[in-house]
N, C-alpha and C positions, 0 to 999 in steps of 0.2 A: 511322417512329415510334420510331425507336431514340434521339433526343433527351430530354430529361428533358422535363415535362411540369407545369404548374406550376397548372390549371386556372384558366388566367386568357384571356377572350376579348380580344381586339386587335382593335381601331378605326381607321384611320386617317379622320381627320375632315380636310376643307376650311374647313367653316365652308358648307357649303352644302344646301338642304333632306334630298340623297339623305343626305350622312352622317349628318344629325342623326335621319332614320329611322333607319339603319344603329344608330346611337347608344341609341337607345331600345330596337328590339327585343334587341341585343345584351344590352342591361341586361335586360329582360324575362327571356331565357331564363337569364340570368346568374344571376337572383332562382329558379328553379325547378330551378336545377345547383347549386345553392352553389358558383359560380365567383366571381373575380373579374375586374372591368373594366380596361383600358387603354385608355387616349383616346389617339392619335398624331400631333402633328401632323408634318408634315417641312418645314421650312425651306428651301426652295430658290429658285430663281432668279424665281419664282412668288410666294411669296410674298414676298422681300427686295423687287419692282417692285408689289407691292402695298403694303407698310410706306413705302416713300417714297411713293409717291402721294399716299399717305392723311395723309404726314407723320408717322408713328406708330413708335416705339420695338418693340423687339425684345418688350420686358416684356408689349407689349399681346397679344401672341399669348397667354403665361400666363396672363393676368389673364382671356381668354374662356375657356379650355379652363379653367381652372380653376370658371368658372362655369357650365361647363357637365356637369363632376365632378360637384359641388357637387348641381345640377339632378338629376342621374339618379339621385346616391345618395337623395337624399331622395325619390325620388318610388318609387323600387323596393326603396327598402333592401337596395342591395347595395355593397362595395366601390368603389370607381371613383377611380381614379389618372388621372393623363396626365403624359406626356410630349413634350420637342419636342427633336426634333434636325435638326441641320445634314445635309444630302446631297439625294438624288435618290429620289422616292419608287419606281421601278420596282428599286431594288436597298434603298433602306435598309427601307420595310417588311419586308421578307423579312428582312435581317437583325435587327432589332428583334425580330421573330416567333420568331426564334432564341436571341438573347439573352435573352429574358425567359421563352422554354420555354412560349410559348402555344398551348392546343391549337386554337384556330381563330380565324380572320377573319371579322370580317363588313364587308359592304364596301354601298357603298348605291349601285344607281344610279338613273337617270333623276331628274328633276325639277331644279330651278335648280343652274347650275355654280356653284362656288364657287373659291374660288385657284387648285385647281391640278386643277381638272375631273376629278375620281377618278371620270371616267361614262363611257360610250361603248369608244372604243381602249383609251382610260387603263385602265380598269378591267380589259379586258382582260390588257393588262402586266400591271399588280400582282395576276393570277391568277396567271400561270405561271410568276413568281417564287416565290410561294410556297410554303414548305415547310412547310406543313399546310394541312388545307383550308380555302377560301376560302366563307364564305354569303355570296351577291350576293342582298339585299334590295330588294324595290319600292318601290309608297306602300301595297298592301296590307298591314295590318298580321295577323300571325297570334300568339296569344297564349300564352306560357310553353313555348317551344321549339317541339318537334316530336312526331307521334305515330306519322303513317305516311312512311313513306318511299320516295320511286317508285324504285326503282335498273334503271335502263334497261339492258341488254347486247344489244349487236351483233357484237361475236367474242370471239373466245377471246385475245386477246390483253390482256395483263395482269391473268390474275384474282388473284392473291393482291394484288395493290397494291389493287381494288377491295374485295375483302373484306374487311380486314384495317381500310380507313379505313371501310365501309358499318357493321361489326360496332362499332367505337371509338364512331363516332356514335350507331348504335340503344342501345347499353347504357348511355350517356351520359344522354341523353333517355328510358331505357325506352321506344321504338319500335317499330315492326314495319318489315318490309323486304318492300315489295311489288315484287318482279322482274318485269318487264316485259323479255320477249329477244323476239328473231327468230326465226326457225326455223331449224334445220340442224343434224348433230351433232355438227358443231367447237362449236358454240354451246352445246347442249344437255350436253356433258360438264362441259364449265366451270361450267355451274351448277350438275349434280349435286355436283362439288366444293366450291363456294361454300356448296351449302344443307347439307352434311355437315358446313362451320366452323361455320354459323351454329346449326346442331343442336349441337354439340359447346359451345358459346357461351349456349344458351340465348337465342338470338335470335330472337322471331317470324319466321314470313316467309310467303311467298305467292308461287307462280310463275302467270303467266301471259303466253301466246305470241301474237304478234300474226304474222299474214300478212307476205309479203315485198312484199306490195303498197301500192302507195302509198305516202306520206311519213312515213317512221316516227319524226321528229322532231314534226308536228303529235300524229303518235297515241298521243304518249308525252305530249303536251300535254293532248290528251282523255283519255285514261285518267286521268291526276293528278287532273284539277280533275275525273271522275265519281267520284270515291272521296273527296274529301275531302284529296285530300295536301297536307303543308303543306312539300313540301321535294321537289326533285327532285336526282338527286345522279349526279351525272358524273364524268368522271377523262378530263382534258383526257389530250391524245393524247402518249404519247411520243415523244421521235425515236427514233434506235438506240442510243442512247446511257443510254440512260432518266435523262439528269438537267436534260434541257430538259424544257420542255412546250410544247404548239401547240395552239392552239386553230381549228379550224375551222366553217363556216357550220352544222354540225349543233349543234356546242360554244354559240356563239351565239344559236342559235335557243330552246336551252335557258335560256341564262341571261336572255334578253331575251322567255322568253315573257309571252304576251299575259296572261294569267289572272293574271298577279304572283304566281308560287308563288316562294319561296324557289328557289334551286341551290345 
């Protein structure tokens, strides 16, 4: 979070139904943050085999992302730019993200692919690229941000990187930070430290401990959608290095849960 910050959410759009959700809610919560929008498309080898195809000039990329601007500013009354540039979307989002000082992504998956299939793997990639966090949205739509937020913890590893972005986002949205951890007292310290930022922060919150039993990916799943969450929030796994990220089948499970909660 040491980069400037410019309250503007980043989109990277296909032109396919997940982004154009992506696109919408992004705008929605955009209108309830006084932030502004950036539409992204990326130009690559994906889309240049789509422009000949179709027979279609460079211009025609502009000419929809600008109508699709156009679209969101009017219908949410909020700011809404785009941009297109030339490269690889698994490294140029992320830098664009940088460039432009956005504090967050929103990313859309599931539903019809588009150019350069931003769903599934892909979507994947263009998480643990990024350097601020990533909201991977469903078709469920939830309305003018967020209010409670499930923040899962299973060790103690990396708490100030999860505090530090859980605290950014609840003060953002005015939220609550509902803690959902495991049991153990590696576990349990980290969060007395965590809920002393979020006291010091004036950030709602709420602990509670689930058994070490059973699949604590589902029960992180049940617990969000019995409360009402509209946002489940992870911090994909670091290496040793902490300037990769990796995402594994718990990371997954979360962003492709069933109930279409935001991540």
């Amino acid at each position: 979070m040491e980069d400037k910050m410019n309250n503007i959410i980043l989109v990277p759009v296909d032109f396919s139904e997940a982004t154009d959700n992506a696109s919408n809610q992004a705008a929605e919560a955009a209108a309830s943050i006084n932030y502004e929008v950036k539409l992204l498309h990326v130009i690559d080898k994906n889309t240049k085999a789509f422009l000949k195809q179709e027979n279609l000039q460079n211009e025609s990329i502009d000419i929809r992302m600008q109508a699709i601007a156009d679209e969101l500013s009017t219908k949410f009354g909020v700011t809404v730019s785009f941009l297109t540039k030339e490269g690889d979307i698994f490294t140029t989002i992320a830098d664009v993200a940088r460039e432009i000082g956005a504090n967050l992504v929103y990313l859309g998956t599931h539903g019809k692919v588009g150019i350069q299939k931003l769903t599934g793997s892909f979507a994947l990639k263009v998480i643990t690229s990024s350097p601020v966090p990533v909201v991977v949205v469903q078709k469920r739509k939830f309305e003018k941000g967020f209010s409670k937020i499930v923040l899962p913890i299973t060790s103690d590893a990396g708490p100030w990187e999860k505090t530090k972005w859980a605290t950014f986002i609840a003060k953002e949205f005015k939220a609550s930070i509902e803690i959902y951890q495991l049991e153990g007292e590696a576990i349990e310290a980290a969060v007395q430290t965590m809920t002393k930022h979020f006291e010091e922060e004036g950030v709602k919150y709420s602990v509670n401990v689930a058994s070490k039993s059973g699949d604590f990916s589902q029960k992180v799943i049940d617990y969000a959608t019995s409360i009402n969450s509209d946002l489940i929030m992870i911090m994909t796994n670091p290496d040793t290095n902490w300037t990769n990220y990796l995402l594994g089948s718990y990371d997954e499970d979360m962003i492709f849960n069933t109930s279409q909660i935001p991540t």
